[in-house]
C-alpha positions in Angstrom: 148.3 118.8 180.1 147.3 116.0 177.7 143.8 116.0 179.5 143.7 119.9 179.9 143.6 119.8 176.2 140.9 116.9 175.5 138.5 118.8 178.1 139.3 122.0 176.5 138.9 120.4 172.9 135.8 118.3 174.0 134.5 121.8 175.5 134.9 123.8 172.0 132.7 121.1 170.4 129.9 121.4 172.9 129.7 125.0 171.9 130.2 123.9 167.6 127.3 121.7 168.2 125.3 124.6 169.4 126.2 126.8 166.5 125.4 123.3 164.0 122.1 123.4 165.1 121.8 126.9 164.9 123.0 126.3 161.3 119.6 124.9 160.3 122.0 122.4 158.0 124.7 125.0 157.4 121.7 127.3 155.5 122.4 130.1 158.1 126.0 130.8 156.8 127.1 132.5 159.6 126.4 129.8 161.9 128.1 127.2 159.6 131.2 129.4 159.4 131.4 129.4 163.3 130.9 125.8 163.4 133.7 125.3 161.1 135.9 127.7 163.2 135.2 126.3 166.3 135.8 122.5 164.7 139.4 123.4 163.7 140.5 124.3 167.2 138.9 121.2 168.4 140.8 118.7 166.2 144.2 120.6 166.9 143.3 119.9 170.6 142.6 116.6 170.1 145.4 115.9 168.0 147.5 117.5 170.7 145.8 115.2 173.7 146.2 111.8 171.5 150.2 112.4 172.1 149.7 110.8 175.6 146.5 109.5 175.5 146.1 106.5 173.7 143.5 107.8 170.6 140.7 105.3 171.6 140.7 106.4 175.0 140.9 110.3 173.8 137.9 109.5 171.3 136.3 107.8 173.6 136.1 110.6 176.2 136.2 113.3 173.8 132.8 111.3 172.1 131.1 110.3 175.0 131.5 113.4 177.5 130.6 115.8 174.1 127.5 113.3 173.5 126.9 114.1 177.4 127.5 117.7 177.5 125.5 118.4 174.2 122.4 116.3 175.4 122.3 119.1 178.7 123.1 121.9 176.3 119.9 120.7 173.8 117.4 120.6 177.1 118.6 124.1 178.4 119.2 126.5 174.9 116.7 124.0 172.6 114.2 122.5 175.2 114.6 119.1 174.1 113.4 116.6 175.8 115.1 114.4 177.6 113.1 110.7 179.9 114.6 108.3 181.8 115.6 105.8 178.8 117.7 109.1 177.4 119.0 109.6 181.1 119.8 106.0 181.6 121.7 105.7 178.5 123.7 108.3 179.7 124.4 107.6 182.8 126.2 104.4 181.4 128.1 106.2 178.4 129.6 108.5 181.2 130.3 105.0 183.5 132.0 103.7 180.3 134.3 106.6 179.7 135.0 106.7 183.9 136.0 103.1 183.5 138.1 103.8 180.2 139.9 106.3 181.8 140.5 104.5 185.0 142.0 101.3 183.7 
């Protein structure tokens, strides 16, 4: 269940990240308010997944499969761009947390 929540937390964020853009620095209040909604679930799901996953392994994931997740996000709502360096980097931020989680 621990996981269920850090996947669930790390999925919440994904979606606050998309509402912080939309934000235009938390000008558009609306968008800053659902940010802000959406980050208070997320910390209670983290805090619930850090009680049997160790937290650097929880932050880990939680950071580096958000950093993932938001990256695809920004190329399919924003149409950022996103070369070989950017998909590179990735690729070995997502064998990092594999390899923190398998260990």
């Amino acid at each position: 269940m621990a996981y269920v929540a850090l996947i669930t937390a790390i999925i919440i964020a994904t979606i606050g990240d998309v509402f912080m853009k939309k934000s235009e620095g938390f000008r558009i209040k609306k968008y800053g308010a659902v940010t802000i909604g959406l980050y208070v679930p997320t910390f209670y799901l983290m805090s619930l997944s850090m009680i049997a996953i160790p937290v650097g392994i929880a932050y880990a994931t939680w950071s580096g499969v958000g950093m993932i997740l938001t990256s695809i996000v920004g190329v399919m709502i924003f149409r950022e761009n996103m070369n070989l360096k950017i998909v590179t980097a990735l690729g070995f931020i997502l064998a990092g947390v594999l390899t923190i989680n398998l260990t």
